[in-house]
C-alpha positions as CSV (number, residue, x, y, z in Angstrom):
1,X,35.9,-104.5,-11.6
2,X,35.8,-101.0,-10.3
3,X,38.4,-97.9,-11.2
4,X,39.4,-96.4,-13.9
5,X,41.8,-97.8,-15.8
6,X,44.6,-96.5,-17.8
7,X,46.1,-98.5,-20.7
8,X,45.4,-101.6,-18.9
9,X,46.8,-100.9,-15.9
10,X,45.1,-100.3,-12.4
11,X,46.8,-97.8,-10.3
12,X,47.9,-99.1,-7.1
13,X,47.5,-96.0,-5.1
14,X,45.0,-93.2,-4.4
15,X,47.7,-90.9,-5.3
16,X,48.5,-92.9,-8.7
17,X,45.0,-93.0,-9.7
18,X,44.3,-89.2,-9.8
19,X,47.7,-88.8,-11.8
20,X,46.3,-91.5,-13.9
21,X,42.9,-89.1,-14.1
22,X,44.9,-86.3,-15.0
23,X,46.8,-87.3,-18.0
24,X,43.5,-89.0,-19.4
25,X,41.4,-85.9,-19.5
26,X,44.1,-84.2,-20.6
27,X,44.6,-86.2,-23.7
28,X,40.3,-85.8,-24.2
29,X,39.3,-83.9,-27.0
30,X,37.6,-80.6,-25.6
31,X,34.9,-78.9,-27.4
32,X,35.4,-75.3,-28.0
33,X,33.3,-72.7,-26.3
34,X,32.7,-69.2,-27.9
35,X,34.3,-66.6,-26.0
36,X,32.0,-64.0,-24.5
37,X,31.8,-60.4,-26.5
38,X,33.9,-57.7,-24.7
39,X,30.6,-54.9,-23.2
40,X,31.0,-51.9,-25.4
41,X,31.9,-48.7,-23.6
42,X,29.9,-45.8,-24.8
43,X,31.9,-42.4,-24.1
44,X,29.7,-39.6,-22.3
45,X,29.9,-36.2,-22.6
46,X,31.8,-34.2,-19.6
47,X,29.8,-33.2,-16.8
48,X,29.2,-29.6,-17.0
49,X,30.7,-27.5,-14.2
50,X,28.4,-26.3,-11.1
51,X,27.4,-22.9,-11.0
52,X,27.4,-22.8,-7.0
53,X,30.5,-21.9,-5.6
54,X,31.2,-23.6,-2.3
55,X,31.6,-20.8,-0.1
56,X,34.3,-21.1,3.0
57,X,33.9,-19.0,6.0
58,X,37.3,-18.1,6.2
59,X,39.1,-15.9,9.0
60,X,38.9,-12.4,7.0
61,X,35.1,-13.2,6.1
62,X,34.7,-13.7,9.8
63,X,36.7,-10.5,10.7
64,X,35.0,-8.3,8.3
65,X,31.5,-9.5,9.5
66,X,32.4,-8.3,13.5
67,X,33.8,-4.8,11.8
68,X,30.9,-4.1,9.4
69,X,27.7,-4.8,11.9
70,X,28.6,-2.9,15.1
71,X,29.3,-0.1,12.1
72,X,26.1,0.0,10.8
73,X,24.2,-0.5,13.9
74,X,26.2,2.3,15.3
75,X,24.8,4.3,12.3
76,X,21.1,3.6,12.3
77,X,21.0,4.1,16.1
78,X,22.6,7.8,16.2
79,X,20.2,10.2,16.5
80,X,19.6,13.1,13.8
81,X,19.8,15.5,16.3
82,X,23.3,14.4,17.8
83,X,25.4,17.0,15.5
84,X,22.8,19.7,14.9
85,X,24.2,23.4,15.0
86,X,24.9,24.5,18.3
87,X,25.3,20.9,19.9
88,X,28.7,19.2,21.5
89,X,30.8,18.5,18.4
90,X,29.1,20.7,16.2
91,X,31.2,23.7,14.9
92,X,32.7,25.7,12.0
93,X,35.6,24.6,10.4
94,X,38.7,26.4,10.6
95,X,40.2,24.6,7.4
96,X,37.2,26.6,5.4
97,X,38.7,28.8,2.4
98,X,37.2,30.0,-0.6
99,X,39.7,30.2,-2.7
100,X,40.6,26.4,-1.7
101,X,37.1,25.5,-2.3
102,X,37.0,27.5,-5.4
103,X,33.7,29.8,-4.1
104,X,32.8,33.4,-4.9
105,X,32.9,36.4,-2.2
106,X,29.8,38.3,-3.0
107,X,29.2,42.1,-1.8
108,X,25.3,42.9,-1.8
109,X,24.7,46.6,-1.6
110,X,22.7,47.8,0.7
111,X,20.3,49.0,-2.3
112,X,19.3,45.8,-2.6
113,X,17.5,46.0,0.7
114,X,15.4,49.1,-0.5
115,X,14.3,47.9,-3.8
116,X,10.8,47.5,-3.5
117,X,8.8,44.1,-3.8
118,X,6.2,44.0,-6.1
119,X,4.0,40.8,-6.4
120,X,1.1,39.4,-9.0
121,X,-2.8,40.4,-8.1
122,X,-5.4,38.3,-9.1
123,X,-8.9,38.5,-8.7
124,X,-11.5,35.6,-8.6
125,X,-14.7,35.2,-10.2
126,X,-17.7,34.1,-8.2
127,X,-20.5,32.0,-9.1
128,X,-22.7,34.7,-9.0
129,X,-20.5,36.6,-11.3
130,X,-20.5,33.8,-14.0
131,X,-24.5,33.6,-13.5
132,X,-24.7,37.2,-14.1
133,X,-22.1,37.4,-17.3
134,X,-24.4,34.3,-18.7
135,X,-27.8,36.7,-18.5
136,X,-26.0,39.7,-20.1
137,X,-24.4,37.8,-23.1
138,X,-28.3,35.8,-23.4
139,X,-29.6,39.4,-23.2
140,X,-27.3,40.9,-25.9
141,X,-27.8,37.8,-28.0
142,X,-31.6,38.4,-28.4
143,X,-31.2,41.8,-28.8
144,X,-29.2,41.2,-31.7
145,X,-31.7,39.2,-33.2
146,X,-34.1,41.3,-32.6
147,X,-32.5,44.2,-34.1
148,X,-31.9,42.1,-37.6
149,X,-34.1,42.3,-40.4
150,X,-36.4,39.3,-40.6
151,X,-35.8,39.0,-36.5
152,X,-39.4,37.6,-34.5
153,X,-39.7,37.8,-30.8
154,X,-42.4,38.8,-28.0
155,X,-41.3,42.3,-26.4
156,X,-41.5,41.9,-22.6
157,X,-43.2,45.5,-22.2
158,X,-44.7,47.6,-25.0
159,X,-42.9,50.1,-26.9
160,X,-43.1,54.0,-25.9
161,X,-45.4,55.6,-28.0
162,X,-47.0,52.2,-28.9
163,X,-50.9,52.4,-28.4
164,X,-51.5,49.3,-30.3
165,X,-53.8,47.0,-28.5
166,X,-52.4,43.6,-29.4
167,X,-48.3,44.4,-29.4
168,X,-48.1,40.9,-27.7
169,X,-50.5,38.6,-29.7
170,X,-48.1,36.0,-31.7
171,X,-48.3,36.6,-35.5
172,X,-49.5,34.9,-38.6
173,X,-46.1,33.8,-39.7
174,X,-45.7,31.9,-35.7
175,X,-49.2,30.7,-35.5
176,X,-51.5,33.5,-34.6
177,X,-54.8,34.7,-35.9
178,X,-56.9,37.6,-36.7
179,X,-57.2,40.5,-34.6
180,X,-61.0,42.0,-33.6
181,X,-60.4,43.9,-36.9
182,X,-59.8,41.3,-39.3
183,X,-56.0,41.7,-40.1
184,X,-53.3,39.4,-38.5
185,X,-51.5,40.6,-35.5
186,X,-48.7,42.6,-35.6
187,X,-49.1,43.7,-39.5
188,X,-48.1,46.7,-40.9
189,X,-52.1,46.8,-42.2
190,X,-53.6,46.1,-38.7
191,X,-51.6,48.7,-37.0
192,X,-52.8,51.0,-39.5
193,X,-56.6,50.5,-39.1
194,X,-55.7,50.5,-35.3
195,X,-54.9,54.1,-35.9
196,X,-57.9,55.0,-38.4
197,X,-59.7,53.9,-35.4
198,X,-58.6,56.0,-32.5
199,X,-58.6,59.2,-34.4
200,X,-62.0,58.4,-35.4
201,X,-62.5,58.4,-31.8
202,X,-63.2,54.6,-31.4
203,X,-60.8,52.0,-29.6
204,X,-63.3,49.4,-28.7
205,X,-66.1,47.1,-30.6
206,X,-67.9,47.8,-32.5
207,X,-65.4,49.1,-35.1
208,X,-65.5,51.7,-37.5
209,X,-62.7,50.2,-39.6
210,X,-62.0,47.1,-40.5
211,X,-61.0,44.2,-43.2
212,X,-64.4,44.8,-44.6
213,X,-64.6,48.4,-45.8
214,X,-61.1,50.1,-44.9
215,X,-58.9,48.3,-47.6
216,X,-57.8,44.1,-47.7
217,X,-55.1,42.8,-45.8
218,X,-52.2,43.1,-49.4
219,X,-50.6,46.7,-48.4
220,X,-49.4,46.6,-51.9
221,X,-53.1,47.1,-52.7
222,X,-54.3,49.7,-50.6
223,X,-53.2,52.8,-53.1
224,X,-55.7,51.5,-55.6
225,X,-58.3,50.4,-53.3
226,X,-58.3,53.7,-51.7
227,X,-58.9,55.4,-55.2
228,X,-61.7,52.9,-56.0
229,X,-63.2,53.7,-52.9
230,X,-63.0,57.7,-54.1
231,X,-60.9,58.6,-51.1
232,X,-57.8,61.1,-51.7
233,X,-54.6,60.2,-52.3
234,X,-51.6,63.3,-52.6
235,X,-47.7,63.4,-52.6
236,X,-48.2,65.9,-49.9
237,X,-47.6,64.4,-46.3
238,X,-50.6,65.4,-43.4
239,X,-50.6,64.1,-40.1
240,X,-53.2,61.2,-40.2
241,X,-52.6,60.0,-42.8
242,X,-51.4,56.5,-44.8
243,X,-48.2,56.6,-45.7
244,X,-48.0,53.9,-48.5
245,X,-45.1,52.4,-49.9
246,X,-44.7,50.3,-53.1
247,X,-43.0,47.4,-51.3
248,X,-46.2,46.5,-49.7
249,X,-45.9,48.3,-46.6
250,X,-47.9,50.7,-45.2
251,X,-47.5,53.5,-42.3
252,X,-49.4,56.2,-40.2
253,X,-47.8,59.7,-40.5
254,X,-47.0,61.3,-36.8
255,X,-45.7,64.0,-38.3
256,X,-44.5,66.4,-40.5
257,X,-41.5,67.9,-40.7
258,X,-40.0,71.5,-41.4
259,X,-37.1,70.3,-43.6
260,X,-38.6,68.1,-46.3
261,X,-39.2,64.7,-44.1
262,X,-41.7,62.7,-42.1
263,X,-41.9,60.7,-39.1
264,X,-43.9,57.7,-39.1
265,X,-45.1,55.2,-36.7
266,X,-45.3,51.5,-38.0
267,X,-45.5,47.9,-37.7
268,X,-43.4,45.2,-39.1
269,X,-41.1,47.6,-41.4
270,X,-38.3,44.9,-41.6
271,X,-40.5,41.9,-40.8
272,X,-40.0,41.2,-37.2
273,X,-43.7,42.5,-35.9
274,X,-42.3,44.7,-33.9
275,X,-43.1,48.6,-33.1
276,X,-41.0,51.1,-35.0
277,X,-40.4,54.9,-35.5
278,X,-38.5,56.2,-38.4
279,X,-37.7,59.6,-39.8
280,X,-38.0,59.5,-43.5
281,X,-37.8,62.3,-46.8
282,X,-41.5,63.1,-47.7
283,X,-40.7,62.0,-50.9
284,X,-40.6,58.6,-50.4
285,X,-44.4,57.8,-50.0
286,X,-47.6,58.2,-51.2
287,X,-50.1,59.5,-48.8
288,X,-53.8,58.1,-48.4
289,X,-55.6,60.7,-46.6
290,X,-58.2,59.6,-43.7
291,X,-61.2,58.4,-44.8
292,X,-64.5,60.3,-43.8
């Protein structure tokens, strides 16, 4: 038999047998269903607040822009020379006052305009100048080393009164040799046998004096030599003759003086083989007389 049936009974109708449906699932046991978990709502932090402000184009924006451009085009376009002195609109105010604009009313005397102008010279210094100013300083900076005891240097012309034959030839102490008569240029010994020479009547080769039988090439030994050699020897100046000092230096005696002195020619006095003339006291020397 089809149908449900309630109790026993079969519902007559279509209408009883859903009410009869009803009240039998009602009375069903229903099995419990877990209940969904409410989504947990996580709280964020507030949105921080735009920096751009929204700008609205009101009416007084719009009413300033039509006042301000025409303004500043108006400026930029307006010539410089539109108010210059003298032109249409240009002219001294009549509102002016200097005690208003707190000024000071000056009287200039008319000394002022007869006080005389003076201005700053200067002078400028060619290149030629500065050349020249170098050569002179160079020029007074050998001669003071020339002029100091010890000093060397090659004279560019020979001295007045200076016959001897090699006053140029570079000396022992630089490099340089023996002169024709055996002695090293420029000594106070070679100069000296120079002069024995010429008043023996001979300035050329072959030589009556030399290194060989005048006296040796120590000054310091030429006082003794010259008494070995049975030549005089006095305290008594002459022209002609050696003056010999115990410094080891030797001289030739020009002349003779009236009041008690000498003047002597020499070579290499203060070391710096160089031509001299000095004016001495007689009594300062030792005299070797020509030799025969």
């Amino acid at each position: 038999m089809s149908g449900d049936v309630t109790n026993g009974v079969q519902p007559s109708s279509r209408a009883a047998r859903r009410a009869a449906e009803a009240a039998a699932s009602s009375t069903r046991p229903r099995a419990s269903m877990p209940r969904p978990a409410a989504p947990v709502r996580t709280a964020l932090p507030p949105a921080a607040p735009s920096s751009r402000t929204v700008r609205r184009n009101g009416p007084v924006r719009a009413l300033a822009a039509i006042l301000v451009v025409p303004a500043i085009i108006g400026t930029v376009a307006l010539p410089a020379y539109a108010l210059a002195p003298g032109s249409a609109g240009f002219g001294n105010s009549d509102r002016f006052n200097l005690t208003r604009a707190q000024a000071q009313d000056v009287d200039v005397s008319d000394a002022a305009n007869a006080a005389a102008l003076s201005a700053d010279g200067y002078a400028v210094t060619t290149k030629v100048q500065i050349d020249e100013a170098a050569e002179a300083a160079e020029r007074s900076a050998a001669a003071s080393l020339v002029n100091r005891p010890g000093a060397y240097y090659t004279p560019a012309q020979q001295a007045e009164g200076d016959d001897y034959p090699w006053w140029n030839e570079t000396p022992d102490d630089y490099g340089g040799g023996l002169s024709p008569l055996r002695y090293y240029f420029r000594e106070c010994v070679d100069f000296v046998a120079w002069r024995m020479n010429r008043d023996a009547g001979v300035t050329s080769p072959p030589w009556k004096w030399d290194w060989s039988n005048l006296a040796s090439g120590s000054a310091y030994a030429w006082a003794d030599e010259w008494v070995a050699r049975g030549r005089a020897t006095s305290s008594e100046p002459i022209v002609g003759a050696v003056a010999w000092f115990p410094y080891n230096h030797v001289a030739y005696v020009q002349a003779v003086n009236g009041d008690g002195t000498i003047t002597i020619e020499e070579y290499n006095q203060n070391s710096d083989h160089s031509y001299h003339v000095r004016t001495i006291p007689a009594s300062s020397a030792i005299y070797l007389y020509p030799p025969a």
